[in-house]
C-alpha positions as CSV (number, residue, x, y, z in Angstrom):
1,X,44.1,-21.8,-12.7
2,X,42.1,-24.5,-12.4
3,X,41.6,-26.5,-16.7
4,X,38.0,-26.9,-16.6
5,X,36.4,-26.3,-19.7
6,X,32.6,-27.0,-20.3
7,X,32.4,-30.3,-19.2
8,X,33.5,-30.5,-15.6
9,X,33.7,-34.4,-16.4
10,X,37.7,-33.6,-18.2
11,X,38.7,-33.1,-14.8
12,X,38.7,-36.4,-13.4
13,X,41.5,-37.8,-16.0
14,X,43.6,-34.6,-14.9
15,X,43.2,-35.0,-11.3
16,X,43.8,-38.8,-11.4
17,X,46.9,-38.7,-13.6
18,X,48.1,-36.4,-10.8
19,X,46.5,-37.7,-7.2
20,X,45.7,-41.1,-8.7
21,X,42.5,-40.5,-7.4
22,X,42.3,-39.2,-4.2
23,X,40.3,-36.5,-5.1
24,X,37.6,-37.5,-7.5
25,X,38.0,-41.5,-6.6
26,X,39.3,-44.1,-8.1
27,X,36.7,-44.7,-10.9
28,X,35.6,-42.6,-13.7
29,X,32.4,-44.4,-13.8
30,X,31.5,-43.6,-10.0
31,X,32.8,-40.2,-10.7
32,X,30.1,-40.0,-13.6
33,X,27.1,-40.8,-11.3
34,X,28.2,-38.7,-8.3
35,X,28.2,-35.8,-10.2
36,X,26.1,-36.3,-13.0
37,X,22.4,-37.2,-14.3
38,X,21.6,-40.1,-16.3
39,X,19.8,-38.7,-19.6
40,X,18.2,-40.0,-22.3
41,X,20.5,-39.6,-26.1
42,X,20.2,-40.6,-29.3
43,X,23.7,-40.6,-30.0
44,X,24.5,-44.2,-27.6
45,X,23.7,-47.3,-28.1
46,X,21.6,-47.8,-25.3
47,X,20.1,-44.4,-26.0
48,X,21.3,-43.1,-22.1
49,X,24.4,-40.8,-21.2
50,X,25.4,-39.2,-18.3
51,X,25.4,-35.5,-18.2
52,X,27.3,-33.1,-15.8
53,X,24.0,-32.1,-13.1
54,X,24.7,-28.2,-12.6
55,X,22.5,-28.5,-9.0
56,X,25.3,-30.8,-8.3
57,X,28.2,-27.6,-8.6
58,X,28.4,-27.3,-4.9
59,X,29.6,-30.3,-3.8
60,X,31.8,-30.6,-7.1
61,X,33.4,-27.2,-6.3
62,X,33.7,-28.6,-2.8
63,X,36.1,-31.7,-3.8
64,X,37.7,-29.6,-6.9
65,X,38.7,-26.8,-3.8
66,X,41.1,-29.3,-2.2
67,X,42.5,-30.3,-5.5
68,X,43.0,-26.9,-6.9
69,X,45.8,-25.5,-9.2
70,X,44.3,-21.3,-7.8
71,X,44.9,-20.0,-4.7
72,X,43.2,-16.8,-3.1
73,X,45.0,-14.2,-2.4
74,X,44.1,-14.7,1.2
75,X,45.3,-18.0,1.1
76,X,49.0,-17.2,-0.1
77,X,49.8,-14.2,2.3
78,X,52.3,-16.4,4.4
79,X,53.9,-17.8,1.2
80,X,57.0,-17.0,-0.3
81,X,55.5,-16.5,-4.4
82,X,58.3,-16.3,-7.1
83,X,57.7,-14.8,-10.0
84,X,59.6,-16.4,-12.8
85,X,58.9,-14.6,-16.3
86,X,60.9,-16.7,-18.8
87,X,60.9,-14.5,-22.4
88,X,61.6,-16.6,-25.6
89,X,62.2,-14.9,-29.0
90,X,60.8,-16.4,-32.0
91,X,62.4,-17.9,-34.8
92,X,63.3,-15.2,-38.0
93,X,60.8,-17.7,-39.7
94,X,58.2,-17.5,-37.2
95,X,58.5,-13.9,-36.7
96,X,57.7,-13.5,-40.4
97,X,54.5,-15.2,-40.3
98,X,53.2,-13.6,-37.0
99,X,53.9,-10.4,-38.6
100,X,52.1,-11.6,-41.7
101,X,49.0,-12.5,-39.9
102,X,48.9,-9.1,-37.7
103,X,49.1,-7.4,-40.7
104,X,46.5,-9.2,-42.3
105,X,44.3,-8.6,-39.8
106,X,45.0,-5.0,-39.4
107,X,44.7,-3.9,-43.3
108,X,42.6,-6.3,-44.6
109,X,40.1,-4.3,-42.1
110,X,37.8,-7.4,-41.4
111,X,35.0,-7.0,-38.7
112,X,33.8,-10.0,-38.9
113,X,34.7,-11.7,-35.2
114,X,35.0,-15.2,-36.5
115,X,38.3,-13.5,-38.7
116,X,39.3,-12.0,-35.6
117,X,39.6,-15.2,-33.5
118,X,40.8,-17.1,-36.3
119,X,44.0,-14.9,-36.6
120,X,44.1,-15.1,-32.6
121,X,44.6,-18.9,-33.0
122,X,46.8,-18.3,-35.9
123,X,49.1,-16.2,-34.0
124,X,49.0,-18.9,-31.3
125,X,50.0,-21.6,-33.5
126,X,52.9,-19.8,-34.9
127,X,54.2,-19.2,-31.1
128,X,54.3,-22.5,-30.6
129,X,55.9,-23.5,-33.4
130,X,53.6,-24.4,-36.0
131,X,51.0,-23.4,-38.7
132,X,47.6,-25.1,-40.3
133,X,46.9,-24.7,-43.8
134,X,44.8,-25.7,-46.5
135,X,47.3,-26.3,-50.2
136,X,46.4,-25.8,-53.5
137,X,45.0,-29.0,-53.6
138,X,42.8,-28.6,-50.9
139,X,44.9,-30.9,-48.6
140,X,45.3,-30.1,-45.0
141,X,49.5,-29.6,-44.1
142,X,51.5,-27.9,-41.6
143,X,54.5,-25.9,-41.4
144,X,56.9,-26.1,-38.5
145,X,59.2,-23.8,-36.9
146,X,61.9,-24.2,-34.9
147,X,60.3,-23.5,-31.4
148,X,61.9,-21.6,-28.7
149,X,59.0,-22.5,-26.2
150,X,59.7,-26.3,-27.1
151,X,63.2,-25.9,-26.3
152,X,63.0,-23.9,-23.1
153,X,60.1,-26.6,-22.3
154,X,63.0,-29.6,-22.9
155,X,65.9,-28.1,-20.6
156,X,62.8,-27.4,-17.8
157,X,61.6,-30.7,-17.5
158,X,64.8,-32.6,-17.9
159,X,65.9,-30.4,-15.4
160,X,63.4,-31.3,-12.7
161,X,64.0,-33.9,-9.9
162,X,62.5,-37.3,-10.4
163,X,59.9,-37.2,-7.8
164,X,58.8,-33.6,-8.7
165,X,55.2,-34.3,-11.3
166,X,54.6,-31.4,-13.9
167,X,51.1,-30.2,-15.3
168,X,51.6,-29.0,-18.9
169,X,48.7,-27.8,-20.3
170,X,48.0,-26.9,-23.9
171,X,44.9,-26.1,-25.8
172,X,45.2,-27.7,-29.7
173,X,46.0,-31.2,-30.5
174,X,49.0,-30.6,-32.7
175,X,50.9,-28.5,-29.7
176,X,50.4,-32.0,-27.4
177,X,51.9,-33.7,-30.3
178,X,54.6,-31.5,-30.3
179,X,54.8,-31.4,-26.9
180,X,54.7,-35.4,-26.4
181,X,57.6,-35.5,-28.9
182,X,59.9,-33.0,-27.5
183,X,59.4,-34.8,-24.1
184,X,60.1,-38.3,-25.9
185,X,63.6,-36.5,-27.4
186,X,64.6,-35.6,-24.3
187,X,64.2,-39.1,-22.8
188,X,61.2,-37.6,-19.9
189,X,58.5,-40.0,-18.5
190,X,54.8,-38.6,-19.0
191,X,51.8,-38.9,-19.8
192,X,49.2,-37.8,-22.1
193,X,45.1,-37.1,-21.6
Protein backbone atom coordinates (compact mmCIF):
# COMPACT_ATOMS: atom_id res chain seq x y z
CA UNK A 1 0.00 0.00 0.00
CA UNK A 2 0.85 3.18 -0.41
CA UNK A 3 1.85 5.12 3.82
CA UNK A 4 -0.04 8.13 3.48
CA UNK A 5 -1.74 9.14 6.44
CA UNK A 6 -3.64 12.57 6.79
CA UNK A 7 -1.14 14.78 5.67
CA UNK A 8 -0.15 13.82 2.18
CA UNK A 9 2.94 16.18 3.04
CA UNK A 10 4.80 12.65 5.09
CA UNK A 11 5.20 11.39 1.80
CA UNK A 12 7.88 13.46 0.42
CA UNK A 13 10.59 12.32 3.15
CA UNK A 14 9.52 8.64 2.23
CA UNK A 15 9.72 9.00 -1.42
CA UNK A 16 13.03 11.01 -1.28
CA UNK A 17 14.79 8.65 1.19
CA UNK A 18 13.91 6.10 -1.58
CA UNK A 19 14.08 7.99 -5.21
CA UNK A 20 16.07 10.84 -3.76
CA UNK A 21 13.66 12.85 -5.32
CA UNK A 22 12.67 12.00 -8.54
CA UNK A 23 9.27 11.89 -7.74
CA UNK A 24 8.21 14.74 -5.61
CA UNK A 25 11.69 16.90 -6.45
CA UNK A 26 14.41 17.61 -4.79
CA UNK A 27 13.09 20.23 -2.20
CA UNK A 28 10.62 19.82 0.54
CA UNK A 29 9.99 23.38 0.42
CA UNK A 30 9.00 23.45 -3.49
CA UNK A 31 7.14 20.34 -2.67
CA UNK A 32 5.14 22.42 0.00
CA UNK A 33 3.96 25.10 -2.52
CA UNK A 34 3.25 22.77 -5.39
CA UNK A 35 0.84 20.99 -3.54
CA UNK A 36 -0.18 23.11 -0.89
CA UNK A 37 -1.93 26.59 0.15
CA UNK A 38 -0.30 29.11 2.14
CA UNK A 39 -2.73 29.82 5.27
CA UNK A 40 -2.86 32.00 7.85
CA UNK A 41 -1.90 30.15 11.83
CA UNK A 42 -1.45 31.22 14.99
CA UNK A 43 0.75 28.57 15.94
CA UNK A 44 4.14 30.05 13.62
CA UNK A 45 6.00 32.66 14.08
CA UNK A 46 5.26 34.49 11.15
CA UNK A 47 1.61 33.54 11.75
CA UNK A 48 1.58 31.60 7.93
CA UNK A 49 1.78 27.67 7.20
CA UNK A 50 1.32 25.73 4.37
CA UNK A 51 -1.52 23.36 4.23
CA UNK A 52 -2.04 20.29 1.98
CA UNK A 53 -4.76 22.03 -0.94
CA UNK A 54 -7.33 18.97 -1.46
CA UNK A 55 -8.32 20.70 -5.20
CA UNK A 56 -4.73 19.97 -5.69
CA UNK A 57 -5.39 15.79 -5.18
CA UNK A 58 -5.29 15.17 -8.84
CA UNK A 59 -2.13 16.13 -9.86
CA UNK A 60 -0.75 14.78 -6.38
CA UNK A 61 -2.34 11.34 -7.14
CA UNK A 62 -0.86 11.83 -10.58
CA UNK A 63 2.97 12.02 -9.43
CA UNK A 64 2.24 9.58 -6.25
CA UNK A 65 0.89 6.89 -9.28
CA UNK A 66 4.41 6.54 -10.67
CA UNK A 67 5.91 6.28 -7.24
CA UNK A 68 3.52 3.76 -5.86
CA UNK A 69 4.13 0.92 -3.34
CA UNK A 70 0.00 -0.75 -4.86
CA UNK A 71 -0.52 -2.19 -7.96
CA UNK A 72 -3.93 -2.96 -9.73
CA UNK A 73 -4.79 -6.07 -10.30
CA UNK A 74 -4.78 -5.17 -13.96
CA UNK A 75 -1.50 -4.04 -13.69
CA UNK A 76 0.20 -7.29 -12.27
CA UNK A 77 -1.46 -9.96 -14.65
CA UNK A 78 1.85 -10.63 -16.50
CA UNK A 79 3.80 -10.74 -13.22
CA UNK A 80 5.06 -13.64 -11.49
CA UNK A 81 3.51 -12.56 -7.57
CA UNK A 82 5.09 -14.71 -4.69
CA UNK A 83 3.36 -15.05 -1.77
CA UNK A 84 5.69 -15.33 1.15
CA UNK A 85 3.70 -15.79 4.58
CA UNK A 86 6.43 -15.92 7.23
CA UNK A 87 4.60 -17.12 10.78
CA UNK A 88 6.45 -16.17 14.02
CA UNK A 89 5.39 -17.50 17.45
CA UNK A 90 5.55 -15.34 20.41
CA UNK A 91 7.51 -15.50 23.25
CA UNK A 92 5.87 -17.71 26.54
CA UNK A 93 6.09 -14.13 28.08
CA UNK A 94 4.48 -12.40 25.42
CA UNK A 95 1.92 -14.91 24.83
CA UNK A 96 0.86 -14.38 28.52
CA UNK A 97 0.19 -10.84 28.15
CA UNK A 98 -1.73 -10.96 24.85
CA UNK A 99 -3.85 -13.48 26.39
CA UNK A 100 -4.23 -11.18 29.41
CA UNK A 101 -5.39 -8.32 27.40
CA UNK A 102 -7.96 -10.55 25.20
CA UNK A 103 -9.28 -11.60 28.14
CA UNK A 104 -9.62 -8.35 29.65
CA UNK A 105 -11.35 -7.14 26.98
CA UNK A 106 -13.74 -10.04 26.57
CA UNK A 107 -14.90 -10.37 30.41
CA UNK A 108 -14.50 -7.10 31.62
CA UNK A 109 -17.50 -6.56 28.91
CA UNK A 110 -16.52 -2.85 28.07
CA UNK A 111 -18.45 -1.16 25.20
CA UNK A 112 -16.90 1.78 25.33
CA UNK A 113 -14.84 1.99 21.67
CA UNK A 114 -12.03 4.04 23.06
CA UNK A 115 -11.32 0.47 25.48
CA UNK A 116 -11.72 -1.38 22.44
CA UNK A 117 -8.98 0.31 20.36
CA UNK A 118 -6.82 0.69 23.23
CA UNK A 119 -6.56 -3.13 23.75
CA UNK A 120 -6.17 -3.25 19.83
CA UNK A 121 -2.86 -1.20 20.22
CA UNK A 122 -2.06 -3.17 23.32
CA UNK A 123 -2.19 -6.34 21.52
CA UNK A 124 0.00 -4.73 18.83
CA UNK A 125 2.60 -3.67 21.19
CA UNK A 126 2.95 -6.98 22.75
CA UNK A 127 3.51 -8.56 19.05
CA UNK A 128 6.12 -6.53 18.54
CA UNK A 129 7.79 -7.03 21.50
CA UNK A 130 6.95 -4.51 23.91
CA UNK A 131 4.37 -3.01 26.36
CA UNK A 132 3.48 0.78 27.82
CA UNK A 133 2.50 1.23 31.18
CA UNK A 134 1.81 3.60 33.76
CA UNK A 135 3.74 2.28 37.61
CA UNK A 136 2.56 2.85 40.86
CA UNK A 137 4.20 5.92 40.94
CA UNK A 138 2.56 7.21 38.03
CA UNK A 139 5.80 7.01 35.86
CA UNK A 140 5.62 5.96 32.38
CA UNK A 141 7.89 2.35 31.72
CA UNK A 142 7.96 -0.37 29.35
CA UNK A 143 8.41 -3.99 29.32
CA UNK A 144 10.19 -5.83 26.58
CA UNK A 145 9.94 -9.21 25.22
CA UNK A 146 12.05 -11.11 23.41
CA UNK A 147 10.68 -10.44 19.75
CA UNK A 148 10.39 -13.06 17.22
CA UNK A 149 9.35 -10.34 14.49
CA UNK A 150 12.68 -8.43 15.49
CA UNK A 151 14.64 -11.39 14.87
CA UNK A 152 13.10 -12.68 11.67
CA UNK A 153 13.43 -8.81 10.67
CA UNK A 154 17.49 -9.06 11.48
CA UNK A 155 18.37 -12.39 9.44
CA UNK A 156 15.96 -10.60 6.38
CA UNK A 157 17.78 -7.57 6.07
CA UNK A 158 21.21 -8.87 6.68
CA UNK A 159 20.36 -11.21 4.23
CA UNK A 160 19.55 -8.85 1.37
CA UNK A 161 22.11 -7.75 -1.40
CA UNK A 162 23.79 -4.46 -0.90
CA UNK A 163 22.18 -2.63 -3.70
CA UNK A 164 18.61 -3.99 -2.87
CA UNK A 165 16.83 -0.68 -0.54
CA UNK A 166 14.01 -1.96 1.92
CA UNK A 167 10.83 0.07 3.09
CA UNK A 168 10.03 -0.83 6.68
CA UNK A 169 7.22 0.68 7.89
CA UNK A 170 5.88 0.80 11.41
CA UNK A 171 3.23 2.74 13.09
CA UNK A 172 4.49 3.74 17.01
CA UNK A 173 7.58 5.37 17.97
CA UNK A 174 9.00 2.80 20.33
CA UNK A 175 8.66 -0.09 17.42
CA UNK A 176 11.13 2.33 15.11
CA UNK A 177 13.33 2.42 18.12
CA UNK A 178 13.26 -1.05 18.35
CA UNK A 179 13.51 -1.40 14.96
CA UNK A 180 16.54 1.20 14.46
CA UNK A 181 18.40 -0.84 17.17
CA UNK A 182 17.90 -4.29 15.95
CA UNK A 183 19.16 -2.94 12.47
CA UNK A 184 22.22 -1.14 14.34
CA UNK A 185 23.05 -4.94 16.12
CA UNK A 186 23.10 -6.44 13.09
CA UNK A 187 25.65 -3.94 11.53
CA UNK A 188 22.70 -2.79 8.43
CA UNK A 189 22.94 0.80 6.86
CA UNK A 190 19.49 2.80 7.14
CA UNK A 191 17.80 5.31 7.74
CA UNK A 192 15.18 6.69 9.79
CA UNK A 193 12.04 9.41 9.04
Amino acid sequence: GTPVGRNPYVLWAQAHLVDQGEHFGYNYAFFEAAFGKNVYSRFTGNNREWRFDKNKMDLFQYKLDSFSLAYGKGEVQTATVETNIVRLTMTPDQQKAYDDAIHKMLFDRTEELIELKSTFHRLRQIASGYLPFVDNDGKSRIVHFDSAKLDWLSAFVSELPTDCPCVIFHEYVHSGELISKTLKAAKVTFAEL
